[in-house]
C-alpha positions as CSV (number, residue, x, y, z in Angstrom):
1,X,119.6,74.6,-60.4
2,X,117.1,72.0,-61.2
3,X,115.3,71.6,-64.6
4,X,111.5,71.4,-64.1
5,X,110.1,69.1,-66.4
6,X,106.7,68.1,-66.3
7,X,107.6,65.0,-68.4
8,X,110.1,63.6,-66.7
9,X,107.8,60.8,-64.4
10,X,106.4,59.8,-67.8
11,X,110.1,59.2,-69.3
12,X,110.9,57.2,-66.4
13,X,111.6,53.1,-67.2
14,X,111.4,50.5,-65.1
15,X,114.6,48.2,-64.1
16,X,115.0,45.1,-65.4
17,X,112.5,43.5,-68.1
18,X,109.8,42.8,-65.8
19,X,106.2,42.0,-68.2
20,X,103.2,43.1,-66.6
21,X,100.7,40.9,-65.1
22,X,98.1,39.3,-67.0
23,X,94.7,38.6,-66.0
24,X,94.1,34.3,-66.1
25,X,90.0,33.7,-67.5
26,X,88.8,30.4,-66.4
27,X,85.7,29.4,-67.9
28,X,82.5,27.3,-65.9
29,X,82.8,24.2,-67.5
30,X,87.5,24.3,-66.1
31,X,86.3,25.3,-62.8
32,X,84.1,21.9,-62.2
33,X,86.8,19.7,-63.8
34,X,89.1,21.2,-61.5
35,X,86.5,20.6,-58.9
36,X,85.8,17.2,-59.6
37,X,89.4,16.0,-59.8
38,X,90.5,17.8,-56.2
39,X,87.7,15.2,-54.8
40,X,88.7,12.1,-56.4
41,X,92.3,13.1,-55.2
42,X,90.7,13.5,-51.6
43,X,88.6,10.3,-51.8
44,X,91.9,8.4,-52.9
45,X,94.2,10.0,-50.1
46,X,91.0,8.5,-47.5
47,X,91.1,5.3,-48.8
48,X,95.0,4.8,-48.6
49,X,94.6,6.5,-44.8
50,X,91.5,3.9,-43.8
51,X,92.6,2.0,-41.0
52,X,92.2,-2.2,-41.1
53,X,89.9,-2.9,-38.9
54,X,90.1,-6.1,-36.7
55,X,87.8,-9.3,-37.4
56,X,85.5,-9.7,-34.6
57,X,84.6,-13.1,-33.3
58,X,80.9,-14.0,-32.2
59,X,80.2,-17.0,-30.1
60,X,77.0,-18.7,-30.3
61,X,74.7,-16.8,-27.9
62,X,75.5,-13.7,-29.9
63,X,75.2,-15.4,-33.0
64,X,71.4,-16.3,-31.7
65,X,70.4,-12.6,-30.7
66,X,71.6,-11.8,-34.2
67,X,69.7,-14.6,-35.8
68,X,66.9,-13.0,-34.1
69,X,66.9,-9.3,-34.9
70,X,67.7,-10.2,-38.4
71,X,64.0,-12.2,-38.4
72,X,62.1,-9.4,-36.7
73,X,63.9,-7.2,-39.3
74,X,61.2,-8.9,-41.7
75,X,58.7,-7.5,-40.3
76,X,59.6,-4.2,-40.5
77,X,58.9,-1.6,-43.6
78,X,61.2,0.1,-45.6
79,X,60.7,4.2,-44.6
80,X,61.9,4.9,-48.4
81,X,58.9,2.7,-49.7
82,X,56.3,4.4,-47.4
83,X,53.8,7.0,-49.0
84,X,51.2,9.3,-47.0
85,X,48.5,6.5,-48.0
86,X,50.2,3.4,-46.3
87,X,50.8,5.8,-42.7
88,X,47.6,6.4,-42.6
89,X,46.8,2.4,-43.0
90,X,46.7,0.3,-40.0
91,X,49.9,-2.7,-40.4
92,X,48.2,-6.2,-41.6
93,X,51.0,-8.6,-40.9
94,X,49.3,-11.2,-42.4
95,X,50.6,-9.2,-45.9
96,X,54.4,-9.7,-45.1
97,X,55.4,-12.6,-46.9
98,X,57.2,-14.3,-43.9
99,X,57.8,-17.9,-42.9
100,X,58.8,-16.8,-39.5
101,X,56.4,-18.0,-36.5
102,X,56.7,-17.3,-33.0
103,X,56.7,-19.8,-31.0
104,X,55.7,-19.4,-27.2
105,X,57.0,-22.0,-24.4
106,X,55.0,-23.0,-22.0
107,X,57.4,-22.2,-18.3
108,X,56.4,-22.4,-14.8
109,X,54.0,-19.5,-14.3
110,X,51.6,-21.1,-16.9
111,X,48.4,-23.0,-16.4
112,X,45.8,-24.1,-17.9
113,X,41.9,-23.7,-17.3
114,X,41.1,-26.6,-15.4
115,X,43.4,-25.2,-12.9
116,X,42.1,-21.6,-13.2
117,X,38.8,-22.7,-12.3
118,X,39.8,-25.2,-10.0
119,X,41.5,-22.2,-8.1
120,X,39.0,-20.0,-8.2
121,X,36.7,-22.4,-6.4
122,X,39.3,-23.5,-3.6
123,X,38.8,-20.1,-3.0
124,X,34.9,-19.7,-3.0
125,X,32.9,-19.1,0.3
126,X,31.1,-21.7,1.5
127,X,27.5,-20.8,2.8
128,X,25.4,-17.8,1.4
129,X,23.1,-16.2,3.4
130,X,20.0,-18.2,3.8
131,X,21.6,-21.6,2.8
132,X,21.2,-24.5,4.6
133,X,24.1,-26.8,5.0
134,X,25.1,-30.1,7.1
135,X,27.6,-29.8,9.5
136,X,29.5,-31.6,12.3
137,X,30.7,-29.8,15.8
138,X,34.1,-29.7,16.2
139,X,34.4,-27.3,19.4
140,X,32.2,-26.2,21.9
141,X,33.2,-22.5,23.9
142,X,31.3,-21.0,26.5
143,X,29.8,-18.6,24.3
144,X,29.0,-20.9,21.4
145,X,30.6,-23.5,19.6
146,X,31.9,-24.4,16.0
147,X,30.4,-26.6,13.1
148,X,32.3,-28.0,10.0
149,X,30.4,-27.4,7.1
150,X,33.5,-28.2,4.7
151,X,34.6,-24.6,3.8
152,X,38.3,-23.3,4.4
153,X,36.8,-22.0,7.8
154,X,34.6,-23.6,9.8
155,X,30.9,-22.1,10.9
156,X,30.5,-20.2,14.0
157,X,26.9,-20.5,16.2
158,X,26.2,-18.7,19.0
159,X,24.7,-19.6,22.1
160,X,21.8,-17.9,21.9
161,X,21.1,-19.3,18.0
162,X,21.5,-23.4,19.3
163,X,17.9,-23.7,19.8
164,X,14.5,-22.4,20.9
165,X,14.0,-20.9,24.0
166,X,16.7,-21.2,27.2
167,X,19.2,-23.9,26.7
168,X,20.7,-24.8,30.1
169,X,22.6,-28.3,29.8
170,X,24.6,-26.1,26.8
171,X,27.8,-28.5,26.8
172,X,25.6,-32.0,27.4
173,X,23.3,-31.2,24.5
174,X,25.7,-30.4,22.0
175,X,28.6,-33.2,22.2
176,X,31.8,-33.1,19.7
177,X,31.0,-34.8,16.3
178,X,27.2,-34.0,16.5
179,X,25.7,-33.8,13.0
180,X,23.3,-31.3,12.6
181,X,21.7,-29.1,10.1
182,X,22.2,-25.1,10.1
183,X,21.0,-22.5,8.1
184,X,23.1,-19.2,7.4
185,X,22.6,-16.1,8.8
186,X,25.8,-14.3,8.4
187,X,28.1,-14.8,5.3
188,X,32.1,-15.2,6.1
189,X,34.3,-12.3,7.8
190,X,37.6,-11.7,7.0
191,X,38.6,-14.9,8.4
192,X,36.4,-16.7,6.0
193,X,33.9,-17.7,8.9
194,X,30.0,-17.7,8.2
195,X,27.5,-16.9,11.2
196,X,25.1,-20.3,11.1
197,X,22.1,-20.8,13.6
198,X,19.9,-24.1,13.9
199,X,17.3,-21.8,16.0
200,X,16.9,-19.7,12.5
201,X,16.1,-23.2,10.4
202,X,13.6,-24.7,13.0
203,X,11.7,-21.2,12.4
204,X,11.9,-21.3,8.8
205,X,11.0,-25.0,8.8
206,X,8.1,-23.7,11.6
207,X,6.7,-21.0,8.7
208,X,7.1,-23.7,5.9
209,X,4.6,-26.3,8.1
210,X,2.1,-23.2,9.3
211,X,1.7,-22.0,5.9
212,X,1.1,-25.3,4.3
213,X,-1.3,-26.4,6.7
214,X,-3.4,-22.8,6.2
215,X,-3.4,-23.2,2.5
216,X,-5.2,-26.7,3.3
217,X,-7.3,-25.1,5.7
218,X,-6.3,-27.3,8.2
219,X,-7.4,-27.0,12.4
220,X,-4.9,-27.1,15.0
221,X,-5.0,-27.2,18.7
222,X,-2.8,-24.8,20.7
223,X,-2.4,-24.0,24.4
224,X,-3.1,-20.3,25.7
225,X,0.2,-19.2,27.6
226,X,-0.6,-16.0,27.4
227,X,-3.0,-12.7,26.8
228,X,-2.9,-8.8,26.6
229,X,-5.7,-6.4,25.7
230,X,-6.4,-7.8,22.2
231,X,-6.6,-11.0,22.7
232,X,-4.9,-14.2,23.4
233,X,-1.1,-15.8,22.6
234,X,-0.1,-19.0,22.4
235,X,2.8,-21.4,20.7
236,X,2.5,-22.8,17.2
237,X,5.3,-25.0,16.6
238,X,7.8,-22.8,18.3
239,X,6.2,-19.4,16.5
240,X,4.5,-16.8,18.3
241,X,0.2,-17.0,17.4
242,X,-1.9,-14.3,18.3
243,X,-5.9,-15.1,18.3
244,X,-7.5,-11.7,18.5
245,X,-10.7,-11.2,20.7
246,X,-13.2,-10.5,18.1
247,X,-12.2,-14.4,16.8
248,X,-13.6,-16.0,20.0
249,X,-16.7,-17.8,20.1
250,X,-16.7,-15.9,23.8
251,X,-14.5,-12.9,24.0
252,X,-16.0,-11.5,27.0
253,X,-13.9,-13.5,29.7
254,X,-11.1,-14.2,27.6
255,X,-8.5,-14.4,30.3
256,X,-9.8,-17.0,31.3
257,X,-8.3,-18.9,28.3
258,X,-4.8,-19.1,29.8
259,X,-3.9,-22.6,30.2
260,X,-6.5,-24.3,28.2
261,X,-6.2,-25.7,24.9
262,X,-8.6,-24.0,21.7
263,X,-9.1,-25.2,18.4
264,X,-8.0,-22.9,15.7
265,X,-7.5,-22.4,12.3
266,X,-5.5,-19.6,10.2
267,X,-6.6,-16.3,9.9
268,X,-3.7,-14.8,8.4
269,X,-0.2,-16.2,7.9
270,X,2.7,-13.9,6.9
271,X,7.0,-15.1,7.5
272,X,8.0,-11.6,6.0
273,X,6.3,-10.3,8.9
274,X,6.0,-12.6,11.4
275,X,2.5,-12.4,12.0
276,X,0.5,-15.4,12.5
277,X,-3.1,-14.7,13.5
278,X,-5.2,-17.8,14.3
279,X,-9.0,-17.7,14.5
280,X,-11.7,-19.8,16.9
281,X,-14.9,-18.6,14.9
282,X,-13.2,-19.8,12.1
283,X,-12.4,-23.4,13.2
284,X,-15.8,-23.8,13.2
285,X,-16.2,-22.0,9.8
286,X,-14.0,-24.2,8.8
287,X,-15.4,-27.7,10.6
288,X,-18.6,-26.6,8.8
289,X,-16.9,-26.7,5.6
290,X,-15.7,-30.2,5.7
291,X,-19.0,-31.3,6.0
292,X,-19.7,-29.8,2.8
293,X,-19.3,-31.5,-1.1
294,X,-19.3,-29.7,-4.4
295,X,-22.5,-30.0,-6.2
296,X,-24.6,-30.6,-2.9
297,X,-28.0,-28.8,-3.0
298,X,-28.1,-26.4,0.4
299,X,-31.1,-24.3,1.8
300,X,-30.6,-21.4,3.2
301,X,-32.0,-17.7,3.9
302,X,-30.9,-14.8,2.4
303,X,-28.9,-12.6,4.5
304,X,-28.2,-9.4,2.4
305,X,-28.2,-8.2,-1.3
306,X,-25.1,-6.6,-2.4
307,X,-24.5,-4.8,-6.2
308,X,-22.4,-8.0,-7.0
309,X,-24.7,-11.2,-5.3
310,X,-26.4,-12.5,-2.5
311,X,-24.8,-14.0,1.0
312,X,-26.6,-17.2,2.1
313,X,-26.5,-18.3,5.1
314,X,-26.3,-21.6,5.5
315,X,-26.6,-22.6,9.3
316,X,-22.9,-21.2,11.0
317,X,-21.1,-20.4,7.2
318,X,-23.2,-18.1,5.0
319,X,-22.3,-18.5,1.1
320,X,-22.4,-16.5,-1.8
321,X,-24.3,-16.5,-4.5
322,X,-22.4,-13.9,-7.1
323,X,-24.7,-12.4,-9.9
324,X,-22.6,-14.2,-12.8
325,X,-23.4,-17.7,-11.4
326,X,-27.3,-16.8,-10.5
327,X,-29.3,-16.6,-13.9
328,X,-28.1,-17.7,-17.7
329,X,-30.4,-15.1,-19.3
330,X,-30.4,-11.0,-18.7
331,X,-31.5,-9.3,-15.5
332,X,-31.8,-5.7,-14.7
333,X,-31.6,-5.6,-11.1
334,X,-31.0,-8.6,-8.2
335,X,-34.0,-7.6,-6.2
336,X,-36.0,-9.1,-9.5
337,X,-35.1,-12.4,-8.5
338,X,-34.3,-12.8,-4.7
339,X,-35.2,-10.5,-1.6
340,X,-33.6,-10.0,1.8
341,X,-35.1,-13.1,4.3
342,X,-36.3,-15.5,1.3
343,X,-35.3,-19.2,1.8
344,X,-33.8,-20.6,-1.7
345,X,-32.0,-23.2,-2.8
346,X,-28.7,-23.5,-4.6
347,X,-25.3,-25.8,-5.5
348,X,-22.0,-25.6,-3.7
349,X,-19.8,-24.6,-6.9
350,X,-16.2,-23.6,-4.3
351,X,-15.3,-24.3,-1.5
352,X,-12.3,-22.8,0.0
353,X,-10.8,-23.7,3.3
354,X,-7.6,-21.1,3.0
355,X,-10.1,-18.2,3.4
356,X,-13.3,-19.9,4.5
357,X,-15.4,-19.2,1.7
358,X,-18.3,-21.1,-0.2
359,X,-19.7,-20.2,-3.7
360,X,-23.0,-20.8,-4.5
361,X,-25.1,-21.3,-8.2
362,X,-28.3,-21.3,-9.0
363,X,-27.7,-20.9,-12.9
364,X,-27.0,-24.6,-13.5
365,X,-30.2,-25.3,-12.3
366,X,-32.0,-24.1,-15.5
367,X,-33.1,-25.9,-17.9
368,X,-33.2,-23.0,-20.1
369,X,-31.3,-19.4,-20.0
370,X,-33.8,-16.9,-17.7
371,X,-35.9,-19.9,-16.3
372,X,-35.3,-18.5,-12.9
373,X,-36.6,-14.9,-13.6
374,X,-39.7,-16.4,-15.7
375,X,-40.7,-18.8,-13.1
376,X,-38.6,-18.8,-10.1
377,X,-41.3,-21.2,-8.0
378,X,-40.9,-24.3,-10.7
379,X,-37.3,-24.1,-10.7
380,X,-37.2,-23.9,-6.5
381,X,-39.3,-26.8,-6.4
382,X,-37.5,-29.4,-8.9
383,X,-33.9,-28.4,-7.5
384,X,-33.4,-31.7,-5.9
385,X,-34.2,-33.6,-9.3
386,X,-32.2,-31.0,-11.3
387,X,-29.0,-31.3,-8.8
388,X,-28.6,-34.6,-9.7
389,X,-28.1,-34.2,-13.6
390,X,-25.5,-31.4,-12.5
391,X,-23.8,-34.2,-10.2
392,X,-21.2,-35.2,-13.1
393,X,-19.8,-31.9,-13.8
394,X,-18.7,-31.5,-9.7
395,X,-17.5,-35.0,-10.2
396,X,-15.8,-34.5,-13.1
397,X,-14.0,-30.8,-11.7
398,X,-12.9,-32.6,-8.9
399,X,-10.7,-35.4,-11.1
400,X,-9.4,-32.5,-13.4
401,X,-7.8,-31.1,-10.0
């Protein structure tokens, strides 16, 4: 039989002379000792294990690209020195103190600006529209023929633009190495030809002559070759005239007129349009006019009174006398001094030829402002006298012109 005793696992012993274990207390300040001198081990063991690494050797182009970088290297900022003020400043890298300067080399794409501009003019047309320019025929086609005029493509005139009117003898009147002049109608195509025309410059040179020759109010004779229900046509220096009925001395038969020569002058002369209206009455407007001198005394009759003068007529012209040339002194109305039908005298103060016109003054003839309202009669009858002190000042208006 067993014992029971409730004692017996606390009598038990354990074999042997085993201690029990103890509990090792490291403090903070052991643990980072230990710390630190596991890391300088490590450190040592990587240096010993480090492999030797071979010498590299740089020839001289390298040596150059590294010369290089190491100079653009100056201008470049340290990112540790960099603050939130100096990113938000543009770069001025006239502040880096830096001898290095770049130097460019001129190669053979470069040139200079002679030979920029003297490209861009090799390459200018020749010939704007309008222009005239010399030229020389260098081939003649059926349909027209070419003219140097010195550009990188020669000018092109057609047939039709050679000369006024029908050309028939084409090849015999234009020869190779003619000179001529040619006027621009067309500038170049995508060939770098320009449309010219000598027909276009003998019409421009055509308006040039008519439109001096009105604005001298000069008379020209022209054959009739023509006429329609206005009037008559004729040919003035290769333009197309027109003289209209109601400027005939004798419209009633005016067909007639075809094939006879009339004497003319210019009604109205307009390029833009191309209108060119010529005038008989006028001519002899005009033929009266030439007989005429500035400061002359005239007599004439009174034809009308209108709010601003008089019209005089003064034998095939009438004249007129405008209210600012006919008293020096203060009027109320024109019918206080001259009345439809009364003969007076005045001076020839303008004459234009351009639009056929004569001005007339009877101020000048005072010999004190209003004389001619006060007594009209005295002044009338000492005009001759009194035209002859005015004489200079005629004389001395036509020097001054």
């Amino acid at each position: 039989m067993g014992v029971n005793n409730k004692n017996a696992q606390d009598n038990i012993q354990p074999k042997g002379n085993k201690k029990p274990l103890q509990v090792l207390h490291i403090s903070k300040k052991d643990t980072q000792k230990i710390y630190n001198e596991q890391t300088n081990s490590q450190e040592d063991i990587k240096k010993e294990n480090i492999a030797i690494k071979p010498q590299i050797i740089k020839d001289d182009s390298v040596k150059m690209i590294d010369d290089s970088n190491e100079n653009i290297k100056d201008f470049d900022i340290p990112q540790q020195d960099l603050t939130q003020q100096d990113l938000n400043r543009p770069l001025n890298f006239s502040e880096q103190n830096t001898d290095f300067q770049l130097e460019r080399t001129v190669d053979e794409f470069d040139f200079d600006e002679n030979a920029f501009l003297e490209a861009l003019n090799a390459n200018e047309p020749i010939g704007a529209t309008g222009e005239t320019i010399s030229g020389k025929v260098i081939a003649i086609e059926s349909d027209g023929l070419y003219v140097d005029i010195g550009g990188k493509a020669p000018g092109y005139m057609p047939k039709k633009e050679c000369g006024l009117g029908v050309i028939t003898n084409f090849k015999e009147k234009f020869s190779i190495g003619l000179e001529m002049e040619v006027l621009v109608i067309k500038e170049q195509n995508a060939d770098g030809m320009v449309t010219v025309s000598a027909r276009a410059l003998i019409l421009r040179q055509s308006w040039e002559k008519v439109s001096s020759s009105a604005k001298n109010g000069e008379l020209i004779n022209v054959l009739i070759n023509g006429f329609n229900r206005g009037g008559l046509t004729c040919d003035v220096d290769g333009l197309r005239g027109f003289i209209p009925r109601s400027q005939l001395e004798d419209g009633q038969d005016y067909q007639s007129f075809v094939g006879k020569t009339l004497k003319v002058a210019f009604l109205e002369v307009n390029p833009e349009s191309r209108k060119l209206v010529l005038s008989e009455k006028k001519a002899s407007l005009v033929s009266r006019l030439t007989s005429l001198e500035l400061g002359q005394l005239i007599e004439g009759e009174v034809l009308a009174v209108k709010p601003y003068g008089f019209f005089i007529d003064l034998g095939g012209a009438s004249g007129l006398l405008h209210q600012s040339s006919l008293t020096n002194g203060s009027i109320r109305s024109l019918r206080e001094v001259f009345r439809e039908g009364e003969m007076i005298k005045a001076l020839i103060s303008e004459i234009d030829l351009e639009k056929g016109r004569i001005g007339l003054n009877t101020a000048l003839l005072e010999n004190s402002a209003g004389e001619l309202i006060i007594d009209k009669q005295k002044v009338m009858q000492e005009a001759t006298e009194r035209a002859l002190k005015t004489r200079a000042l005629f004389d001395k208006k036509e020097q001054d012109k």
